[in-house]
N, C-alpha and C positions, 0 to 999 in steps of 0.2 A: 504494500500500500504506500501509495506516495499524497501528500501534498504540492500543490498549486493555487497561487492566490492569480484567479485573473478577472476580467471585465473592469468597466470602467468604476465600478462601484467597487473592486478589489476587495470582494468577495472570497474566501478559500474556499478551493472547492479538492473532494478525495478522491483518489482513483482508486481501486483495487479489482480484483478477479474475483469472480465466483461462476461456479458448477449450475449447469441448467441441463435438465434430464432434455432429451431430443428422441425422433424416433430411431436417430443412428447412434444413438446412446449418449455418455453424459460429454456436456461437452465446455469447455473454459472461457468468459465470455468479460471484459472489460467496461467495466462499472463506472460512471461519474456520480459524481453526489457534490450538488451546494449545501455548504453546510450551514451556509447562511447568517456568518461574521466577518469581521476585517481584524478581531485581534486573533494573534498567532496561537495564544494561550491556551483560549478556548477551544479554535479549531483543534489544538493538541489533546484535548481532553475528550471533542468530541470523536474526532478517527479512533480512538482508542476505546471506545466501546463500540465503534463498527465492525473494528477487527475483531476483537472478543464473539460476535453477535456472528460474522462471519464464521469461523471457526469455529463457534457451536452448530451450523447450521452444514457446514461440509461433513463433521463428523458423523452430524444426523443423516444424512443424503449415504455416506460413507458405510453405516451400520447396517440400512436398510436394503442397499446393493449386498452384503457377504450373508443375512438374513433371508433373502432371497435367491441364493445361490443355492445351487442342486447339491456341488460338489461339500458343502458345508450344513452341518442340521443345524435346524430353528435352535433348538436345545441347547449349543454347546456355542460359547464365548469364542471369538477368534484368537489363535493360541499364537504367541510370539516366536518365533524360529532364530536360535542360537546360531550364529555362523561362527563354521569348524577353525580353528587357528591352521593358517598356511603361513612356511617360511619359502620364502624365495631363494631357487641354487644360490644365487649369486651374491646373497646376505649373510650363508651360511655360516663360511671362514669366523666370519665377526662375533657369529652367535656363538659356537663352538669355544673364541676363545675367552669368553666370558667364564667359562669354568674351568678349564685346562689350557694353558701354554699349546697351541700345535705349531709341531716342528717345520722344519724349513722343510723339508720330502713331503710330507704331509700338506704343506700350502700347495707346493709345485704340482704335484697329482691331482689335488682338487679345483685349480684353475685348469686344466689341462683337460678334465672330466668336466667341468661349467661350460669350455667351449664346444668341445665335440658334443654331449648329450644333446639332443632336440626337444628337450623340456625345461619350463620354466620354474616350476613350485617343488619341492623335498617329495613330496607326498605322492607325487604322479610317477615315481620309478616304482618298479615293480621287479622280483627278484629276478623274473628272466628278461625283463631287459639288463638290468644289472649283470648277470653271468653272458649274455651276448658281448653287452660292453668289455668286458675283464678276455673273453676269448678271442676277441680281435684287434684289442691293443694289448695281449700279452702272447704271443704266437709262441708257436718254440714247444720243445719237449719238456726245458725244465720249468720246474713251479717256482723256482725263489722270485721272481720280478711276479709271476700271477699272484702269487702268497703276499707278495707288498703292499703291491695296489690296492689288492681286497680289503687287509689290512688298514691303511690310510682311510680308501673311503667307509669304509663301517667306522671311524671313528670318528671321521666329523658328522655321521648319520645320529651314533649312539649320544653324542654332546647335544646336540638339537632334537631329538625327540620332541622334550618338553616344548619350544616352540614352535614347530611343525604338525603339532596333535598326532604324531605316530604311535604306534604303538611300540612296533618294533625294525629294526634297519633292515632293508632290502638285500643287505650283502650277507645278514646274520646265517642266513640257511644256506649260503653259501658253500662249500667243504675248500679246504684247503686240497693242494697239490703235495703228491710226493715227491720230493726235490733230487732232483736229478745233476744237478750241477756241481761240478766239481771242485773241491777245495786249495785253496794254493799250499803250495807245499813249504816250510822253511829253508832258509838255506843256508849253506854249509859256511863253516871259517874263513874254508879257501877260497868260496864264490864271494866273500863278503869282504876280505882284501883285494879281490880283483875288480868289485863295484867300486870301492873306495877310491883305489890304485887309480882308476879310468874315469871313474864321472867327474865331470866340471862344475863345479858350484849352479846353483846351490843345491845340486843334488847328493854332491860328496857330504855335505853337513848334515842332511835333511837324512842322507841312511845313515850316517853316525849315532846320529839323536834315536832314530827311530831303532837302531839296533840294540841301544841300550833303556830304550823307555818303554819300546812298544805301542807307541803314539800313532795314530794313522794322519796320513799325507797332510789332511786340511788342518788337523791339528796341529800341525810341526810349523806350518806355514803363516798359521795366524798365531805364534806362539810368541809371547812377550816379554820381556826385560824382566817386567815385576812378577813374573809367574814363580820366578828363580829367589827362593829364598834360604842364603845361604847352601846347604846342601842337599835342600829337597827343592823339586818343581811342582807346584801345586798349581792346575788346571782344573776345568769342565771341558771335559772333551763335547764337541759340536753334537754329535750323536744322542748323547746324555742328558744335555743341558737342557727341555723342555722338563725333566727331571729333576734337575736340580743337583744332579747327583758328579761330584768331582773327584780328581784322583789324587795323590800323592806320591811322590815319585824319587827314591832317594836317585842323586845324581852321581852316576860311577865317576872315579879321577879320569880315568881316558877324556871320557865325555867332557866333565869340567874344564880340560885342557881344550878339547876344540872351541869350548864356548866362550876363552877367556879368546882365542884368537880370532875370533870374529868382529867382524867392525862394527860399531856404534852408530847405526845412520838414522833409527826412530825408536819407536817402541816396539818393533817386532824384534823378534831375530834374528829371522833372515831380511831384515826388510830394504839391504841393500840390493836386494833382488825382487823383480816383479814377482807378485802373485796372480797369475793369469790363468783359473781352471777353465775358464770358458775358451782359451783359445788351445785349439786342433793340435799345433806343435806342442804342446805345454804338456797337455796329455797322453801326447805318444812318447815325449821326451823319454824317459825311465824307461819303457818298453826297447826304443830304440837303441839303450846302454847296454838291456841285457841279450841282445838279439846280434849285438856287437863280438859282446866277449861269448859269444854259442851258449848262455846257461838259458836252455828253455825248458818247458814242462817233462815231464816225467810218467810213471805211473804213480807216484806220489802225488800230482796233483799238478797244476799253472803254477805261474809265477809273475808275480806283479811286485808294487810298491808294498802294497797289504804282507807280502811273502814277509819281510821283516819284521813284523810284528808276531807273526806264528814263529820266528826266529828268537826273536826274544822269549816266549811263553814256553818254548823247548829247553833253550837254556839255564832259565830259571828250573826247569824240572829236575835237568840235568844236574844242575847244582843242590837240589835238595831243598828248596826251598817251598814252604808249606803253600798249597792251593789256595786255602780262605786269602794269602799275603796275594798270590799271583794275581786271584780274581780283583784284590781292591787296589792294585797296583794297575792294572789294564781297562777298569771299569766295568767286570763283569759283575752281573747275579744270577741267583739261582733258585731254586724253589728251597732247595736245604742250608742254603746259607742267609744271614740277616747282614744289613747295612752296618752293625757292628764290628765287623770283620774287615769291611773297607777302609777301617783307620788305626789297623794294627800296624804302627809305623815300625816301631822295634823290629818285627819279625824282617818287615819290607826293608831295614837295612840290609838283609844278605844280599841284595843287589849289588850292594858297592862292594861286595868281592868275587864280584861273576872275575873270570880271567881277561885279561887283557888280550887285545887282537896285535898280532903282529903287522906295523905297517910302517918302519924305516925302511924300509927298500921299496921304491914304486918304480914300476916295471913299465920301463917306455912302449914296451910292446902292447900291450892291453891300451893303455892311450891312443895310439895308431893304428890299434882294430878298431876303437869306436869311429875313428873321425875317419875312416876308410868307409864303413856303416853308413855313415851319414851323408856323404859325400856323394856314396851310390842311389842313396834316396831321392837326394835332391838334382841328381840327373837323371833322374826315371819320373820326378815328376816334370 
């Protein structure tokens, strides 16, 4: 409803709508009305029991149409209809992390899952689209990458329940895969002066560190000045950290030796070297070291950067040193052990008497198999 004061006597006069039953039913029709004043006041007092008068009178019009309806009895009050809570894919992440931390894998798969699905709201997947999805972007015989994914999405599904009105996630009845893929194997003293002997920074540092801490790659590489206190490094490995959960790590002398001779350029460690895991060379770099000096897989298993850290957990066996110390030295759990175990630091001193690597002699020969390696790569591409 609006007010207008017009004609020469400036008069107010009301506009509003109202409902007129027709034979092609009800229909919305614009009303004038002189209210028949020139002060503002009044006319405000007056609209305002038109409206009211209005409004009782659509209601009446209103009650009498669902009264008259087949599909609804004379008997029974029109009843209010609750609409169901819908989350939207695309708001999920947000809801999700209002009660739990989700990790960085855990983001990347659920935006990657928001673009490709063809649905907009949580509640319109259904399990076999879900297991369609998971069997065509996880191809392949092994389960570890199927087993992930499913993984990830069931747990931004389980976080939003409460606001998507689900009941239960579409990945739940899912079954996991039997893992088929193969494990990287440790490797040996001899391989591990012949990577040192031949990689170029900052790779030569990055397996030192990792040979005596068991640290995996992005840890090594985001590792910081202050992490180093005194003779222990204490971190949250990237993996973990949505957890909360950090290591402690007594720092062998070899190791404290490399670390005093490295340069001071920021707060990382290595940080007078790029860290670039998104670039192609970066990621094959270390592959291309061990495929230099001939150390490739086995029936033991592959061999990557990861192989050094199953190198460390051997050796620590090797030496005697107790599993509960292994497991809270490398960031594992288990069903039989508690987070108590993970700060048995005393025990985790036997680290700093694993044996020394031999490596004053560096053998020019292994040097000039890699960069022979490399050299054949970049004229083949």
């Amino acid at each position: 409803m609006a007010l207008r004061q017009r004609g020469k006597a400036g008069f107010w006069h009301a506009y509003f709508d109202t409902v007129r039953e027709t034979e092609d039913g009800p229909r919305r029709v614009r009303t004038t009305i002189n209210l028949g004043t020139t002060d503002k006041r009044e006319a405000r007092a007056l609209e305002f029991e038109l409206m009211k008068k209005n409004r009782e009178n659509m209601m009446r019009q209103r009650v009498a149409r669902l009264l008259s309806s087949s599909e609804i009895p004379n008997s029974s009050p029109p009843q209010r209809v609750h609409r169901k809570r819908r989350l939207l894919i695309a708001d999920a992440l947000a809801a999700a992390a209002k009660y739990r931390a989700v990790g960085e894998t855990t983001s990347k798969i659920w935006r990657k899952f928001q673009r490709e699905i063809n649905l907009k709201w949580m509640h319109e997947l259904t399990s076999e689209q879900a297991y369609a999805y998971l069997v065509e972007h996880c191809p392949g015989e092994s389960g570890k990458r199927f087993n992930n994914v499913r993984s990830c999405l069931n747990t931004v599904y389980q976080l939003t329940l409460m606001e998507s009105g689900m009941n239960e996630s579409p990945f739940e009845k899912i079954p996991q895969r039997r893992l088929q893929s193969r494990h990287q194997r440790p490797f040996t003293e001899e391989e591990f002066v012949r990577i040192y002997q031949a990689a170029p920074q900052p790779w030569k540092s990055a397996a030192m560190i990792a040979w005596f801490t068991g640290l995996r790659q992005k840890d090594i590489f985001l590792l910081r000045w202050d992490c180093i206190r005194g003779d222990v490094l204490e971190t949250v490995p990237a993996k973990t950290a949505r957890f909360g959960r950090g290591v402690r790590i007594p720092i062998h002398p070899q190791l404290a030796a490399e670390l005093d001779a490295l340069p001071h350029v920021n707060e990382r460690v290595l940080g007078a070297w790029k860290y670039t895991p998104d670039y192609i060379r970066f990621r094959r770099a270390f592959g291309e070291i061990l495929r230099g000096l001939g150390i490739t897989e086995d029936r033991r298993g592959i061999v990557n950067f990861n192989s050094l850290r199953d190198s460390f957990v051997t050796r620590c066996d090797e030496a005697g040193i107790p599993r509960h110390a292994i497991r809270g030295i490398v960031g594992h759990t288990s069903d039989r052990m508690t987070d108590l175990y993970s700060h048995d630091l005393e025990t985790a001193r036997l680290v700093q008497e694993l044996p020394s690597v031999p490596l004053d002699k560096p053998e020019k020969k292994e040097k000039n198999c890699v960069k022979r390696c490399v050299k054949r790569r970049n004229e083949a591409r």
